[in-house]
C-alpha positions, -999 to 999 in steps of 0.1 A, spaced: -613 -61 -814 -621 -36 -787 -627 0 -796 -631 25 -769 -639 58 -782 -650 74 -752 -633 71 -717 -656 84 -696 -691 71 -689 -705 88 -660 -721 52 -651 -697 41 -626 -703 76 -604 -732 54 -588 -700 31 -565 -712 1 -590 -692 -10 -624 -707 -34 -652 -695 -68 -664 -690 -83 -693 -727 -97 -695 -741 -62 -688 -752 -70 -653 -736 -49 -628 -720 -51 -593 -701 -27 -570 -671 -13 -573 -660 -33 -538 -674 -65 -545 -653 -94 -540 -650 -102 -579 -635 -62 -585 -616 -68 -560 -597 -93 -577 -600 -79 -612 -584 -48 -595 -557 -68 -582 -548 -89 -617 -545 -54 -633 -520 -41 -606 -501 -74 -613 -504 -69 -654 -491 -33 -644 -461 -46 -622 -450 -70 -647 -450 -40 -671 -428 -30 -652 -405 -53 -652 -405 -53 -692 -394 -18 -687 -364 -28 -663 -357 -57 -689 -359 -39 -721 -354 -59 -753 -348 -95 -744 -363 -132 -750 -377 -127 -713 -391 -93 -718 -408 -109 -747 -418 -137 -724 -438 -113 -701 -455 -94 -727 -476 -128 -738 -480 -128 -701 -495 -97 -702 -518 -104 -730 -529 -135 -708 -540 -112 -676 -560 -93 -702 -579 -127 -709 -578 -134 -671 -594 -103 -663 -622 -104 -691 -627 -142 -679 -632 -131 -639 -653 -100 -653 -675 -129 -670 -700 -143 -648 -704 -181 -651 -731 -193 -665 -751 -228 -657 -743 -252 -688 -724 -239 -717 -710 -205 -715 -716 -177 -744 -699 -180 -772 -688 -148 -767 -671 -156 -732 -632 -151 -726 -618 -178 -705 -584 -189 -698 -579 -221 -708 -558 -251 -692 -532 -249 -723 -525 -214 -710 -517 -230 -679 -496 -258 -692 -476 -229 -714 -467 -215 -680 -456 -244 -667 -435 -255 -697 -418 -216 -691 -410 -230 -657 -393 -260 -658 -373 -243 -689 -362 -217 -672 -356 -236 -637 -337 -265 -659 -305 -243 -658 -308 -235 -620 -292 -244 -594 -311 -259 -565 -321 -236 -533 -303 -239 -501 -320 -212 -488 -346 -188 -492 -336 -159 -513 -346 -124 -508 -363 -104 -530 -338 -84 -548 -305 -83 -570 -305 -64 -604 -334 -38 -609 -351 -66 -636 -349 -92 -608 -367 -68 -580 -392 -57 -604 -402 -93 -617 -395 -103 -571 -422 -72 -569 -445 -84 -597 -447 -119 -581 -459 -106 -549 -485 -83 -563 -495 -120 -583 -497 -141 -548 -526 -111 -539 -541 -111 -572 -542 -153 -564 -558 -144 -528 -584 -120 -544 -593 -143 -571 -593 -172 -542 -619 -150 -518 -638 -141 -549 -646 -179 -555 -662 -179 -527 -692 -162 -534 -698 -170 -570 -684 -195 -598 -655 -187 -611 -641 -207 -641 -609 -233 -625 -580 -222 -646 -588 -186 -639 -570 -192 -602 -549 -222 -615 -530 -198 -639 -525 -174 -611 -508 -196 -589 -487 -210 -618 -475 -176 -629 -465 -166 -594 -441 -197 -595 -431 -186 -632 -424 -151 -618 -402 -167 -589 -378 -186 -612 -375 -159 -639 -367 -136 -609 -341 -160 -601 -330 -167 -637 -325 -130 -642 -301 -126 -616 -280 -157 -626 -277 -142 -662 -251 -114 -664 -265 -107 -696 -292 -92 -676 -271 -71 -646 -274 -101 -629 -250 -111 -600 -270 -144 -580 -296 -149 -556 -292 -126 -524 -298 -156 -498 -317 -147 -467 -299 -152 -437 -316 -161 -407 -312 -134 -377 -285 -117 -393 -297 -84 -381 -300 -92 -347 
């Protein structure tokens, strides 16, 4: 278990922030970069817990959460050649599969697109539409990141998949009344012209 006792450290004041082996990079470096953005996405699926409140989906989320935790320890991990540390957090391919069991459960009771749908409907929907967005950059991040040092596979894997998750919940949410919602808002093309 973590226990943080102090808050402040004074040794990020340098630009530079440590990782999880002790080394230590700066605070713009690709790999921040995307730990920055998994947090912002963690943050915006808070709040769409908020907008949910107590509910199976809600619930749903909050092991979500938990997982972006993992992700971001994993990315703040540097990869090692052969076996990693015991000690090393990485997200595994059964969290993946979890994800992708959430989707087609929740994408089961659907009915199929004939368009593409705006980001919107009840507050719960827009916040989970929102969250999903912020996940495609945290995806991006994690994708540019790769590209100058090893990153472990499921780390970006699980990132894509829960961008997908956070599409068809969006969508679920607003096809259950139980939730405020009323439907998809479908895009129409050049009505504002």
């Amino acid at each position: 278990m973590v226990k943080l006792n102090k808050i402040y450290t004074r040794t990020g004041d340098d630009g530079t922030t440590g990782l999880v082996d002790g080394s230590r990079v700066a605070k713009h470096d690709a790999i921040m970069q995307a730990v920055g953005d998994v947090d912002e996405a963690n943050s915006a699926i808070g709040m769409a817990v908020a907008a949910l409140g107590d509910c199976d989906e809600a619930a749903l989320l909050r092991r979500i959460q938990n997982d972006l935790f993992d992700l971001g320890a994993d990315l703040a991990t540097p990869v090692t050649e052969g076996a990693d540390p015991e000690w090393a957090l990485r997200i595994t391919p059964g969290q993946v599969e979890r994800l992708e069991a959430e989707i087609d459960r929740l994408n089961e009771a659907l009915p199929a697109l004939d368009s593409f749908i705006l980001p919107g409907g009840s507050a719960a929907a827009a916040a989970v539409h929102l969250a999903r967005a912020i996940t495609r950059r945290a995806e991006r991040s994690v994708v540019a990141a790769s590209q100058a040092r090893t990153l472990n596979p499921p780390a970006r894997t699980y990132l894509n998949r829960l961008s997908d998750l956070l599409f068809v919940l969006a969508r679920h949410v607003n096809a259950t009344p139980a939730l405020g919602g009323q439907g998809d808002i479908k895009w129409v093309p050049g009505a504002s012209r």
